[in-house]
C-alpha positions as CSV (number, residue, x, y, z in Angstrom):
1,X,0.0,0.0,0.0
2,X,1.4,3.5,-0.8
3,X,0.4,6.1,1.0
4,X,-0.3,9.5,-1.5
5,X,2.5,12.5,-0.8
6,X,1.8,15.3,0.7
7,X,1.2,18.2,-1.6
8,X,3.4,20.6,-0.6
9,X,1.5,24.3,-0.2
10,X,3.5,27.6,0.4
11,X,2.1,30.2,3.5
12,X,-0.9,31.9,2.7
13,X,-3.1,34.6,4.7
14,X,-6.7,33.4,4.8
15,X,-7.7,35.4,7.7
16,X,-6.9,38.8,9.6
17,X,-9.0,40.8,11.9
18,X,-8.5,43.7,14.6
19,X,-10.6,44.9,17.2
20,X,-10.8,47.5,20.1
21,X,-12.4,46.4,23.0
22,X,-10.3,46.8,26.4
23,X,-7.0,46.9,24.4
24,X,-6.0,46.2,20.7
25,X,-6.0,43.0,19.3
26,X,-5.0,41.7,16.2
27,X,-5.0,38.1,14.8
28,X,-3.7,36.4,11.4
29,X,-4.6,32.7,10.1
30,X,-2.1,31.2,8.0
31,X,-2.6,27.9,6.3
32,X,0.6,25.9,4.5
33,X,2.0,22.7,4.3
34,X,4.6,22.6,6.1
35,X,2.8,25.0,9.2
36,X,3.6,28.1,8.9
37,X,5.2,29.6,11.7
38,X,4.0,33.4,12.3
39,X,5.7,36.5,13.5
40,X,4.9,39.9,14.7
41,X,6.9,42.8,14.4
42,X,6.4,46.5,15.7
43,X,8.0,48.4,13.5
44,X,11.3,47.5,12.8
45,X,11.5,45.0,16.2
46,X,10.2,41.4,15.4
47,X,8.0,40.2,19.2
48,X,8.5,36.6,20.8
49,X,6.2,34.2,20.3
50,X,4.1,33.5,23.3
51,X,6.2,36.1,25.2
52,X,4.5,38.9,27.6
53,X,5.4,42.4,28.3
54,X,4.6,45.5,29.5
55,X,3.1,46.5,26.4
56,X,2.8,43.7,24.0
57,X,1.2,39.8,24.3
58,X,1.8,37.4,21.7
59,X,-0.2,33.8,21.7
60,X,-0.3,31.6,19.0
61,X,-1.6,28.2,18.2
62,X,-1.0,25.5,15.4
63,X,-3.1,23.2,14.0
64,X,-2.6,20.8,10.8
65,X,-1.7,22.8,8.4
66,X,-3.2,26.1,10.5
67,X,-1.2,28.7,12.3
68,X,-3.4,31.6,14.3
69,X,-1.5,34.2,16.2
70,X,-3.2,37.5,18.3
71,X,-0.9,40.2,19.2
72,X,-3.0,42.5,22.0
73,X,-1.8,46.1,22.6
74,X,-2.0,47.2,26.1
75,X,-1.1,50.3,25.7
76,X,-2.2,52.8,23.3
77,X,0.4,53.0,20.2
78,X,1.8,56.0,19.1
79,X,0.3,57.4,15.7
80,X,2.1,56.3,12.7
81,X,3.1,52.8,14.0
82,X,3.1,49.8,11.7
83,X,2.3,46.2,12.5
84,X,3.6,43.5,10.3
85,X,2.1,39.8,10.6
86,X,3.6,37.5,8.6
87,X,3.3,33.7,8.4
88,X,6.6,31.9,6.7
89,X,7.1,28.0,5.6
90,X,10.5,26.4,3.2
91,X,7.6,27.2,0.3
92,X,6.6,31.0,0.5
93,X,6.1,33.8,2.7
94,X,3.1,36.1,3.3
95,X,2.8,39.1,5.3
96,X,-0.1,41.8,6.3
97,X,0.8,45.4,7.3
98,X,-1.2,46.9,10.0
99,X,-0.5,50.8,10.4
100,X,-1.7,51.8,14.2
101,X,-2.9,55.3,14.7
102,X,-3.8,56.4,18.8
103,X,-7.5,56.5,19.8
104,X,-6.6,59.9,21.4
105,X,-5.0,61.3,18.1
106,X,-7.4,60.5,16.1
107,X,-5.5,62.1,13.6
108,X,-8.0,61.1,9.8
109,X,-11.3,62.3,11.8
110,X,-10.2,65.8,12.9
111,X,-8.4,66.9,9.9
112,X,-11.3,65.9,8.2
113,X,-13.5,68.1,10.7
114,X,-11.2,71.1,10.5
115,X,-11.1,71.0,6.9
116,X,-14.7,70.7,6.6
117,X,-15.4,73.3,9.0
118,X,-12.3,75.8,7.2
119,X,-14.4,74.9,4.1
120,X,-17.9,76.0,5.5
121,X,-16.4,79.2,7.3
122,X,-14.7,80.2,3.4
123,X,-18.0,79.8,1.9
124,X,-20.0,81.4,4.4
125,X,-17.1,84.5,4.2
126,X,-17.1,84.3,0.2
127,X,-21.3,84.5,0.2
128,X,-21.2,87.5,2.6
129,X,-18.1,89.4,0.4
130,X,-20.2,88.5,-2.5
131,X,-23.4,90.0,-1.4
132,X,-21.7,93.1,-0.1
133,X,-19.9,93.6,-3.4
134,X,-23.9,93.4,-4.8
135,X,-25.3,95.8,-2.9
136,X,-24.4,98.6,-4.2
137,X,-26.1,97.4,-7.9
138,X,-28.9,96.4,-6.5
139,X,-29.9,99.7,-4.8
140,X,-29.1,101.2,-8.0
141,X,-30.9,99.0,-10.0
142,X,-33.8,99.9,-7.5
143,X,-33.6,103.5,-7.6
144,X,-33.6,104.0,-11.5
145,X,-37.0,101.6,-11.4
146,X,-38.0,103.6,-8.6
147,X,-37.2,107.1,-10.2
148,X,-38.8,105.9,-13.3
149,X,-41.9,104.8,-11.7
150,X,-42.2,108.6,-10.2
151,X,-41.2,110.3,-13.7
152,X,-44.0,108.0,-15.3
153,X,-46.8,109.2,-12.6
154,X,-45.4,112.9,-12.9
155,X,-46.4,112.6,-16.7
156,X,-49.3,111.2,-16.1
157,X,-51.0,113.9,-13.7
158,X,-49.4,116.7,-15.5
159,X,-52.4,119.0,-17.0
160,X,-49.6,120.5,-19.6
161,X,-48.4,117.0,-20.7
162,X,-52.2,115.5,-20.7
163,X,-53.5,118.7,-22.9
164,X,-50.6,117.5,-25.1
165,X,-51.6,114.3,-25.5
166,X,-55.3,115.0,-25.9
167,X,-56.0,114.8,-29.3
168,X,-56.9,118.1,-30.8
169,X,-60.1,118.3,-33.1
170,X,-59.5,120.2,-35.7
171,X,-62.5,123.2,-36.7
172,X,-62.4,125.1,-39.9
173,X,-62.5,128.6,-38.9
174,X,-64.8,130.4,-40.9
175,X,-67.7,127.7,-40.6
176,X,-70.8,128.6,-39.9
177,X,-72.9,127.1,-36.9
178,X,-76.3,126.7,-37.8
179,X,-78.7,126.5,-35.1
180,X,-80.4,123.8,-34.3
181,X,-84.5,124.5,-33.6
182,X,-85.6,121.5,-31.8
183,X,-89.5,120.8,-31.3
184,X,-90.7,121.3,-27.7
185,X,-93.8,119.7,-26.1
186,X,-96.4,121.5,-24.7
187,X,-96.2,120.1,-20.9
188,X,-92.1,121.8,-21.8
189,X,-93.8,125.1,-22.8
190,X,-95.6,125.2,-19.6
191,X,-93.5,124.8,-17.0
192,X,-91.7,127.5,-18.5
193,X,-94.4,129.4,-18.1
194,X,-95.0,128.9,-14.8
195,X,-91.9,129.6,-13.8
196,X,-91.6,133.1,-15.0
């Protein structure tokens, strides 16, 4: 009977994940044949393997062809700070790159803020220097409807200007009016009378 060889299978990340909760933890699952074995570094300093100090703890924990390691932060790292997990067999290497920033500099969130608010304080500025500048044509604009209004109204009421734009009827001057005799009734002719 022949048993079937091994395939062999170089490190690979499957898995990472950090999370806040008390402190900072971080985990990475690397699968390979052979195990890989998996190492944290802070920065430039590679941390022990299921070693303790004051500010890091490292566990990690093989299984088949599984290696899972959490790194916890007790303390809070300074801004900038880079986190490297990486898992390593004879066939390959693979590596994730945390960068750390502090909870209390939260350093993304607040330049966002201040340029958000520097942005609403220009605009607001910007509208006001505008509206200022605007001013001045808009009272204009108001006053020459205004004074045109008034001239309007002035020609209008104007006795000179409406005899002007009366039409005139036009007479001959040498006609001659003929008078007009129109038939009275006698109930007319009476009350005349009586009043005289």
């Amino acid at each position: 009977m022949v048993l079937p060889l091994l395939q062999l299978a170089p490190a690979r990340l499957l898995n990472s994940s950090c999370s806040v909760e008390k402190t900072l933890q971080c985990s990475c699952s690397f699968h390979g044949i052979p195990t890989p074995s998996v190492k944290w570094w802070m920065g430039d300093v590679p941390v022990g393997v299921n070693s303790m100090d004051n500010i890091l703890q490292v566990t990690s924990t093989m299984l088949g062809p599984w290696a899972n390691s959490t790194i916890s932060l007790t303390k809070d790292p300074e801004t900038g700070t880079s986190l490297l997990c990486e898992g390593k067999n004879k066939n390959g290497t693979h590596a994730l790159s945390i960068l750390l920033m502090s909870k209390k500099s939260s350093f993304a969130p607040q330049t966002f803020m201040n340029g958000l608010l520097q942005g609403v304080m220009y605009g607001v500025i910007a509208t006001t220097l505008l509206f200022f500048c605007l001013i001045p044509f808009i009272v204009k604009y108001i006053r020459m409807k205004r004074a045109k209004r008034i001239a309007e109204v002035k020609t209008k009421k104007s006795p000179e200007v409406r005899a002007c734009q009366e039409p005139t009827m036009s007479q001959k001057p040498e006609e001659s009016e003929k008078s007009v005799i129109t038939p009275s009734s006698d109930s007319q002719i009476l009350e005349k009378q009586d009043k005289l």
